[in-house]
N, C-alpha and C positions, 0 to 999 in steps of 0.2 A: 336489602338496602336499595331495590328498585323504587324512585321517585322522592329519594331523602330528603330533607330539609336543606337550607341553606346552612344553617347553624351546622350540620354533619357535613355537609359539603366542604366548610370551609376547615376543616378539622379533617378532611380526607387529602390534603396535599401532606399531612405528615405519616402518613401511614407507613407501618413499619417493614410489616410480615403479615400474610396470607396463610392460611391452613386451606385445604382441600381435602374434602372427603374425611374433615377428624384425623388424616394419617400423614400428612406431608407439609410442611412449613416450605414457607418462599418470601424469599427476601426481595421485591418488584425491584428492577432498573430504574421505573418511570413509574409514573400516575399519572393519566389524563383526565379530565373531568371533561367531559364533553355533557350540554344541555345538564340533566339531573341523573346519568349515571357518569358513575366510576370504574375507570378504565384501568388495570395495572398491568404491566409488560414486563414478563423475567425470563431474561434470555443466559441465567447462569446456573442449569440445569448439562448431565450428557447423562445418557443412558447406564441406567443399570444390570445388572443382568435378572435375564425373567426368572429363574430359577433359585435366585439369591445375592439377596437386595443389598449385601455386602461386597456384591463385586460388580467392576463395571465389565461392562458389554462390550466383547469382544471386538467389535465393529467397529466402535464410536460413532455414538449418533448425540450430536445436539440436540436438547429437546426445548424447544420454545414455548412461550404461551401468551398469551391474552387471557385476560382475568377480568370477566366484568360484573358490576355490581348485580347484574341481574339473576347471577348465577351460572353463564351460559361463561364454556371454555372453550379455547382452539389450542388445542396441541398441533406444534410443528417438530417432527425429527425427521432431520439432517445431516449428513454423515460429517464427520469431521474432516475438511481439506479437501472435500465436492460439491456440486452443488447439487445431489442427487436429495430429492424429498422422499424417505422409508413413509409417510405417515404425514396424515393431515386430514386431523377430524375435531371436528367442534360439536361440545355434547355438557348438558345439565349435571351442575355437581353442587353439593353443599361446600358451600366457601363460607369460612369464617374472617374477618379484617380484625387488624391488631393496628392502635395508636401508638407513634412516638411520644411519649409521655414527659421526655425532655421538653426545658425551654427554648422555645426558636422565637428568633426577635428578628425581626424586616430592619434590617440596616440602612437596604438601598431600594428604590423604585423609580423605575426610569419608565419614556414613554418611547416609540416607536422613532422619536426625529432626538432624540437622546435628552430629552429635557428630563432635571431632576425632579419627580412630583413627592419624594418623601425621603428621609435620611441623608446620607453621601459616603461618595466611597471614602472616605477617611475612617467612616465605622467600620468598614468591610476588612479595610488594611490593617487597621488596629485590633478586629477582633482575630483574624487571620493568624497575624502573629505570636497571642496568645494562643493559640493550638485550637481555634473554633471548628468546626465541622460547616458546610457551605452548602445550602439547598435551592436551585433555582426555581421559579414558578415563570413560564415565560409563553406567551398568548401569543402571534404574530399577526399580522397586517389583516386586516378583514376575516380577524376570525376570533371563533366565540370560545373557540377550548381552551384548556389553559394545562400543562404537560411540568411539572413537579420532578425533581431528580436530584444526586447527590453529584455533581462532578468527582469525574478521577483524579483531578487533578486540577490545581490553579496555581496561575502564577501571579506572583505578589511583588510587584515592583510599583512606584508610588507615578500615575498617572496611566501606566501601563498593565493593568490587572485584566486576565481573563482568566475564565473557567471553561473547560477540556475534559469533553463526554465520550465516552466513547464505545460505552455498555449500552449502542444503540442500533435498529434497525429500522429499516425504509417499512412504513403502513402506510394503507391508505382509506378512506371512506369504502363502505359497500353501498352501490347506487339503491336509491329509494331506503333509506335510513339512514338519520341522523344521527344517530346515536352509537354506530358498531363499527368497527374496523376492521380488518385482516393484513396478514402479513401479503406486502406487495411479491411480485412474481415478474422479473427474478428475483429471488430474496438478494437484499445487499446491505452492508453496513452504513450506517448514517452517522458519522464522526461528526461532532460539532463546537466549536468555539465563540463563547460569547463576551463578548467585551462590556468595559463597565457604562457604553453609550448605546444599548441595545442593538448592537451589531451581531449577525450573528452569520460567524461563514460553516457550510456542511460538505466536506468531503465524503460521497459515497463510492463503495466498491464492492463489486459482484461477489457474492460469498462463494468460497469454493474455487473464484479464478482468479480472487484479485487483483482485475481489472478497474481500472477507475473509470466510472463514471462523470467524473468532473465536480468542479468546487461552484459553488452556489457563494451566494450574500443574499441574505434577510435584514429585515429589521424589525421588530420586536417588543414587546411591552415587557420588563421584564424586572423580579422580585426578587430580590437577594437576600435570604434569610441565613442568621448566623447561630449558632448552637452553642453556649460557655459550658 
């Protein structure tokens, strides 16, 4: 999927589920599109055990990844309740991508100073409360990617509506390419809350010692897609 079209590109913020290797399905946290690859990030993996794939690993290790369209993976395990890294290696696999096949409709699109450029939140709250499903696509202030996700959770009160992420962690650019990420070091959670005015505040905290790092505000272009 290295160099895809625009027409797949824009049909890659619904992607559903990943295979690896023909033997392993993953369900991404996120999708980034960065330039003309596809980025997916599933951090809802722990270890199994090596000798039989029906029990987990005595240890507990989180296992992280990076999925890019190129083919190229990073696994991260981490043990669970330290911030010790067992493993961290990035290597060529055959990845297959699976589409959300359902219908998603753009409710809402807002820009970075909260201006409405398409729908309004009154579609978000109304389809909310019929039992919709909520996916954001949300691009921030000087920059060209754009990061796709399903919120844990949203709250539905009429002027007061945000969506609250929380299946997230701190990446960052690897210098001299545009195109690649890795998991930043120390790893930490990237909790985020975006409001229906493209606000967007990120509490992070050290994995392993949760310590906080401190709360952020952004601001954001950002696409509110709803699922009947």
């Amino acid at each position: 999927m290295k160099g895809v079209s625009i027409g797949v590109l824009v049909k890659c913020k619904y992607i559903l589920q990943v295979m690896l290797n023909g033997s392993e399905t993953i369900e991404p946290d996120q999708v980034t599109i960065i330039n003309a690859d596809v980025i997916a990030v599933a951090l809802n993996k722990v270890a199994r055990d090596a000798d039989d794939v029906k029990q987990f690993e005595a240890d507990g290790g989180r296992v992280w990844r990076i999925i890019s369209s190129t083919g190229e993976v990073t696994t991260l395990e981490i043990l669970v309740g330290k911030d010790t890294v067992r493993r961290n290696v990035t290597e060529q696999l055959p990845v297959t991508w699976f589409l959300d096949t359902h219908r998603w409709v753009r409710a809402l699109m807002v820009n970075e100073s909260g201006d409405v450029l398409g729908g309004s939140e009154r579609k978000v709250y109304e389809a909310v409360g019929k039992g919709a499903r909520v996916r954001l696509g949300i691009r921030f202030t000087n920059s060209t990617n754009s990061t796709y996700f399903e919120p844990d959770n949203f709250r539905r009160e009429e002027l007061k509506m945000a969506a609250m992420h929380v299946r997230s962690v701190g990446l960052h650019a690897i210098p001299g390419n545009t195109t690649k990420v890795e998991f930043s070091w120390p790893v930490y959670w990237q909790l985020s809350l975006t409001n229906m005015a493209g606000k967007v505040q990120t509490s992070e905290w050290t994995v392993g010692k949760e310590e906080s790092r401190g709360l952020k505000t952004s601001h954001a272009h950002v696409e509110w897609f709803v699922n009947y």
